[in-house]
N, C-alpha and C positions, 0 to 999 in steps of 0.2 A: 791746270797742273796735273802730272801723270798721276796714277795712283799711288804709286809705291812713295813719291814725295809727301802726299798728303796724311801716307800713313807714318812716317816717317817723324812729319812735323808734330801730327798728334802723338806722338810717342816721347820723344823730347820735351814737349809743352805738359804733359802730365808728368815729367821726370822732374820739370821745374817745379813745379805746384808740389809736389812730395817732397823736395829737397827743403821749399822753405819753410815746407809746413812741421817737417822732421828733426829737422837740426836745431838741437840748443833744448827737444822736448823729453824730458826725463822718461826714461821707458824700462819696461822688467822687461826678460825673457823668460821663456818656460824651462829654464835650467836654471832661474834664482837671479842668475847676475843680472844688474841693474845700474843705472847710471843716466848719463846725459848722451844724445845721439851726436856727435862729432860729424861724422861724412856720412853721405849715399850716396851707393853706386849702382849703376847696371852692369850686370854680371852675365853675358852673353847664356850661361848654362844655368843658373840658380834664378836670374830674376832682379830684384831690388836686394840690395843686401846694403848693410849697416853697418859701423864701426860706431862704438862706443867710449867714452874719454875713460880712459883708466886703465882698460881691456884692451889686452895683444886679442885684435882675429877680426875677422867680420863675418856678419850670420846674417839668414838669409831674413829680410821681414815677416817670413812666415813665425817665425820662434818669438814674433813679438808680443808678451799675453797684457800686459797695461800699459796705458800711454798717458801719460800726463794730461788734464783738464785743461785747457784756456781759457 
């Protein structure tokens, strides 16, 4: 498999493993707001970025400061 495919695949396959491990997990930001993770996206310019249930916007997972325990 060329390289650009294998990187590719590992890229997507850790976007999955974040999505499921993200969503539905109670999270703060370092601006206070807080809530439950609704969607994750890849954001060609910022990275992983989040939307949150209750909250117009989405922010990047940098701004994430607490994550819920399992």
């Amino acid at each position: 498999m060329p390289t650009v495919m294998v990187r590719a695949t590992t890229i997507l396959g850790e976007f999955e493993h974040v999505q499921a491990e993200l969503v539905g997990t109670a999270v703060m930001l370092t601006d206070g707001r807080a809530g439950t993770v609704e969607r994750v996206w890849l954001d060609e310019l910022h990275g992983l970025r989040i939307s949150i249930r209750g909250h117009d916007g989405k922010w990047p997972i940098s701004t994430v400061k607490l994550v819920e325990t399992r």
